[in-house]
C-alpha positions as CSV (number, residue, x, y, z in Angstrom):
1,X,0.0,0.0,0.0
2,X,2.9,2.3,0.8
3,X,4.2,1.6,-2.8
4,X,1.4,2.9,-4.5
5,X,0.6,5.7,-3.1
6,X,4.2,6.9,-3.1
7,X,3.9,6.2,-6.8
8,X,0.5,8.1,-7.1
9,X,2.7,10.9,-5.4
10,X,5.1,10.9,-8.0
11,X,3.0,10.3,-11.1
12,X,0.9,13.6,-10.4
13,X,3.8,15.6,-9.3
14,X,5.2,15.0,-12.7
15,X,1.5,15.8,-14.6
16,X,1.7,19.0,-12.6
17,X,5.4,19.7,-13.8
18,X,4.7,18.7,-17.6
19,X,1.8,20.9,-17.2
20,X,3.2,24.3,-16.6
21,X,5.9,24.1,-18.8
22,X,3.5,23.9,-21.8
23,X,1.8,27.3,-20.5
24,X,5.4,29.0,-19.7
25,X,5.8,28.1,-24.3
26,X,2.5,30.3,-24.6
27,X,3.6,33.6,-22.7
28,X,6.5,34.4,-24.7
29,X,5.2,34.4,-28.1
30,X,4.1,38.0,-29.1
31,X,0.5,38.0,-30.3
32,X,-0.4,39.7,-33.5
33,X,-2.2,42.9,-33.2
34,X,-5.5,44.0,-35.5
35,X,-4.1,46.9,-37.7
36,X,-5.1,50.2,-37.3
37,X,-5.8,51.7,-41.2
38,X,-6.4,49.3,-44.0
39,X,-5.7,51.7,-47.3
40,X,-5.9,50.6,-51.3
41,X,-4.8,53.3,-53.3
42,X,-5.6,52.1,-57.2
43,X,-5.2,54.6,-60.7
44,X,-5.1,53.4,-64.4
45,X,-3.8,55.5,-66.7
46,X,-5.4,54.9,-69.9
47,X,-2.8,55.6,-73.4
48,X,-2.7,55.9,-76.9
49,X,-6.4,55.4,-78.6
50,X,-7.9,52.9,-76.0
51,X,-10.6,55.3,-74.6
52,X,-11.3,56.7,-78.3
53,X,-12.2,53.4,-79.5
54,X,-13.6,51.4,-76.4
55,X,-15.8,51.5,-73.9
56,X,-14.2,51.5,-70.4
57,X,-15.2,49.9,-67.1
58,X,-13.3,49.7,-63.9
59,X,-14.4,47.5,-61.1
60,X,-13.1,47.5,-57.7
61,X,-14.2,46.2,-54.0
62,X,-15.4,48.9,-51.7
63,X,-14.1,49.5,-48.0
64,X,-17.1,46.7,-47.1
65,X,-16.3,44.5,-50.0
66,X,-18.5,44.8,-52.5
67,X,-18.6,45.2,-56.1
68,X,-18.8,48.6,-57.5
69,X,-18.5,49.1,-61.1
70,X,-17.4,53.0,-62.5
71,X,-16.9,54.3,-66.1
72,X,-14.1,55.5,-66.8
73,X,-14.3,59.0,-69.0
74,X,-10.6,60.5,-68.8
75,X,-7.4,59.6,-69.2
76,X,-6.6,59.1,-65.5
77,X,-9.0,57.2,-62.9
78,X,-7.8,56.2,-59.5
79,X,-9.6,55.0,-56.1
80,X,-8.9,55.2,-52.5
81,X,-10.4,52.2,-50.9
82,X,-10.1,52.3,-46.9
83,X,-10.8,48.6,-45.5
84,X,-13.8,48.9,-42.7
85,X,-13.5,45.1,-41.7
86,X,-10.9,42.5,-42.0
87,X,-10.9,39.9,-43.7
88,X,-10.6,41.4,-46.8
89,X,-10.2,41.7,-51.0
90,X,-9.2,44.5,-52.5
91,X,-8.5,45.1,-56.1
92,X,-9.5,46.5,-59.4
93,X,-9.9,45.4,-62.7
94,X,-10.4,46.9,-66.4
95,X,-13.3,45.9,-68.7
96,X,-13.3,47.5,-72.0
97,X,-15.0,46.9,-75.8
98,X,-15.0,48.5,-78.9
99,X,-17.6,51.1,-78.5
100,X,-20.6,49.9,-80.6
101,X,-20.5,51.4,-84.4
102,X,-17.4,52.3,-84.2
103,X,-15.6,53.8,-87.1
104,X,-12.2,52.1,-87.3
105,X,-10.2,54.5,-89.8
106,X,-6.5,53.7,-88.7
107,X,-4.0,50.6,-90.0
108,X,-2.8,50.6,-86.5
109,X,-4.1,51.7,-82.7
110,X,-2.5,51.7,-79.5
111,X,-4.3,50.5,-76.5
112,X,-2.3,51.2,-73.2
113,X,-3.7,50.8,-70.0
114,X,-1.4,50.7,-67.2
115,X,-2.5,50.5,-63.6
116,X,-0.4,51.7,-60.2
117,X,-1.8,49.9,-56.7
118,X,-0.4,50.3,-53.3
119,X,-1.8,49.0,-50.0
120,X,-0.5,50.3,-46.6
121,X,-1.4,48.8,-43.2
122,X,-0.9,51.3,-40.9
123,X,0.7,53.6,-43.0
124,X,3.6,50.9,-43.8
125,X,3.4,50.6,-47.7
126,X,3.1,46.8,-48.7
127,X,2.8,46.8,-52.1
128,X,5.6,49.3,-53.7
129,X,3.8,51.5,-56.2
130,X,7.0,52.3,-58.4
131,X,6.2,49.5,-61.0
132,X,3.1,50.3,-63.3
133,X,1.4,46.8,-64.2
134,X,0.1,46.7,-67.1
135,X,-3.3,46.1,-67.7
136,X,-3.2,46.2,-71.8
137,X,-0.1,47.4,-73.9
138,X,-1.1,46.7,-77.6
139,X,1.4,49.4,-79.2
140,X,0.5,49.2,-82.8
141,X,-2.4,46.4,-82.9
142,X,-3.6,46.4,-86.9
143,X,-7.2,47.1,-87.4
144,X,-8.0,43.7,-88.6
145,X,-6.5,42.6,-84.7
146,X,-7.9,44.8,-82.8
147,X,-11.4,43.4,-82.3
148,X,-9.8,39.4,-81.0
149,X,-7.0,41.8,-79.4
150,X,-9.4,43.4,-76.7
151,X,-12.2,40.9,-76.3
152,X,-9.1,38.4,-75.2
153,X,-7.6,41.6,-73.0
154,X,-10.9,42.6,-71.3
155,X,-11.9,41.9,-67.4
156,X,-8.7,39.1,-67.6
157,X,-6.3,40.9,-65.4
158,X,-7.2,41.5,-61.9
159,X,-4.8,42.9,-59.2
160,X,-5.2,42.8,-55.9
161,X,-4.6,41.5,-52.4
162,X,-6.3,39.3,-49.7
163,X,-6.4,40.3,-46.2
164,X,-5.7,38.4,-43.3
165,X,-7.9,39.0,-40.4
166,X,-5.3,40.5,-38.5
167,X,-3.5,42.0,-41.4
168,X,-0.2,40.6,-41.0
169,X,-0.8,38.1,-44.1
170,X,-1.5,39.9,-46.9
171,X,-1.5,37.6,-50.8
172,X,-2.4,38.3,-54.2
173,X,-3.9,34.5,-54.8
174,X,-7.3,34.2,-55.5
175,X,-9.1,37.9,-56.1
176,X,-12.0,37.3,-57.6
177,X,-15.0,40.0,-58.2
């Protein structure tokens, strides 16, 4: 009898031991803190003949995430996007056609889009906004082209990023609108 209860002793003393190491692992890791400001900054700058000849769309997600969809009427369109909850997508894409009865007089048009996106968290830029991307760079497309050239081009590039809730992971996989 003495035996086992100086081994029942023993076996919870070491179940107490094991257990507060595990909780001492927990204190020292630093938790991840919600971020503060959530800001997408997004312009296009539209080149050469593309808004002459097409009709021009650009659709983003709004600080709430949903889909708002703007025409575009000048050379220059941008968007400030402040994130209200996280998760989140943000992003913008370009949507253009050749504006119904459209006159095609040239042997050659250019259709340039290109398309400058930064996101900060907490005023900490994440994204780099040096880089244009472009969106559509047909210098010189010939008239006979041009039709197959921006029905392929349209809506097919999307850029943007994916929010982790607490905004430390931040990816550019899967925007969809």
């Amino acid at each position: 009898m003495k035996k086992f209860f100086y081994l029942s002793v023993m076996v919870l003393m070491a179940t107490l031991t094991l257990t507060s190491c595990g909780d001492d692992d927990k204190k020292d890791e630093p938790q991840p803190q919600n971020p503060k400001s959530v800001v997408y900054n997004v312009s296009v700058k539209f080149e050469g003949d593309l808004l002459d000849i097409c009709d021009v769309t650009m659709v983003y997600k709004d600080g709430d995430g949903k889909t708002v969809t703007e025409t575009v009427t000048s050379q220059n369109w941008s968007k400030k996007v402040t994130v209200n909850k996280l998760p989140a997508v943000v992003g913008a894409k370009c949507n253009f056609k050749l504006k119904e009865g459209i006159q095609l007089t040239k042997d050659k048009y250019d259709v340039v889009a290109n398309l400058y996106q930064y996101l900060t968290i907490d005023g900490k830029d994440l994204a780099g906004a040096d880089q244009p991307l472009t969106i559509v760079g047909g210098y010189g497309v010939k008239t006979d082209k041009l039709a197959d050239y921006i029905s392929r081009k349209s809506g097919s590039m999307i850029y943007g990023y994916e929010i982790a809730a607490n905004g430390a992971n931040v990816t550019t996989n899967n925007i969809t609108f």
